[in-house]
C-alpha positions in Angstrom: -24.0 20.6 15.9 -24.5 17.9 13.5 -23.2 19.9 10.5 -19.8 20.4 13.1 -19.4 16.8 13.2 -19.9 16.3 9.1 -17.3 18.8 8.7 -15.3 17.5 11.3 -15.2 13.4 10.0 -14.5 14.9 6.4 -11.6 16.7 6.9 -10.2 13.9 9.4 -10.4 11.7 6.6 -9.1 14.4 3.8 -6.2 14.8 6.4 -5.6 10.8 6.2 -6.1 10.3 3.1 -3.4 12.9 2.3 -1.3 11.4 4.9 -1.5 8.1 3.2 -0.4 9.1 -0.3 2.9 11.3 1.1 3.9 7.8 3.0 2.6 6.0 0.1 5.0 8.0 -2.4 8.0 8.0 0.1 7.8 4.5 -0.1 7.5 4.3 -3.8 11.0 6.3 -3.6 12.4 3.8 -1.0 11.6 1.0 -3.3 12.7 2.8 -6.4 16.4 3.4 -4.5 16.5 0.2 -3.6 15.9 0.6 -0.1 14.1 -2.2 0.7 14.1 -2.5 4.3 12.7 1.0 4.5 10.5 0.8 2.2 8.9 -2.5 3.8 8.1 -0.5 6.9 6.7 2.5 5.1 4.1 0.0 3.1 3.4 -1.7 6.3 2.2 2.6 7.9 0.2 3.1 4.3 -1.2 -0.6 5.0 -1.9 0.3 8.8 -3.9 3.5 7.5 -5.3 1.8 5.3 -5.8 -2.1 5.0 -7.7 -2.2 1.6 -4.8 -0.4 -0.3 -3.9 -3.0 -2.8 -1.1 -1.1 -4.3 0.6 -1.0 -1.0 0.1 -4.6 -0.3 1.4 -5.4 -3.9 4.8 -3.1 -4.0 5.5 -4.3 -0.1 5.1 -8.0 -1.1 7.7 -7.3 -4.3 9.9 -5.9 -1.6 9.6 -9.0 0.3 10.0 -11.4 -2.4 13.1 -9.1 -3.3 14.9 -9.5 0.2 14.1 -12.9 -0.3 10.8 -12.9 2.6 8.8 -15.5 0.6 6.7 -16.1 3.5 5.5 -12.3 4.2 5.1 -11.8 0.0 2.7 -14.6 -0.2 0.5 -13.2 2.7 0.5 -9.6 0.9 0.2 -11.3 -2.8 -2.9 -13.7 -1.2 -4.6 -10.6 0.3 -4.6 -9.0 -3.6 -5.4 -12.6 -4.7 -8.3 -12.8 -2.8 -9.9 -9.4 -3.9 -8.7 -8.6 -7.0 -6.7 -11.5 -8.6 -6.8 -9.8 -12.2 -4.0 -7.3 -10.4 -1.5 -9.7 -9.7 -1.3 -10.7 -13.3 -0.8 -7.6 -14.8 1.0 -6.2 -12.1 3.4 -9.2 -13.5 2.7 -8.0 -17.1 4.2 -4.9 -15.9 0.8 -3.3 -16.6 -0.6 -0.7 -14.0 -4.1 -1.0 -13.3 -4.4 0.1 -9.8 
């Protein structure tokens, strides 16, 4: 019985994690299109998922500061601040590190 619920909690969390990279990617191709608006929403399911995506938090709060929602970017840019602040600068380098 035990081993059902092992099995059970790993491939509920296989099943979300893949959940969260398709709406992670369809977001990256919002943003890439210039769909900003859409893509907002589809950070804000990956972020729902999952609250300690940094990546998500970062890319929505460029779409924010794109559509000119200063206030929203700073809460997303403060939450990557606040846990990883060598991020934001070379996320402004243009250097991935995520």
């Amino acid at each position: 019985m035990k081993n059902l619920l092992v099995i059970a909690l790993i491939l509920t969390s296989y099943a979300l994690r893949a959940q969260t990279e398709d709406l992670m990617n369809q977001a990256d191709n919002e943003f890439s299109k210039g769909q900003y608006e859409n893509c907002i929403l589809t950070y804000g399911q990956v972020i729902e998922a999952d609250p300690g995506n940094l990546n998500a938090h970062i890319q929505r709060g460029l779409a924010y500061s794109i559509t000119g929602k200063y206030k929203e970017a700073i809460v997303d840019f403060s939450m990557v601040l606040g846990n990883r602040p060598e991020l934001v600068q070379s996320e402004i380098a243009g250097e991935r590190r995520i």
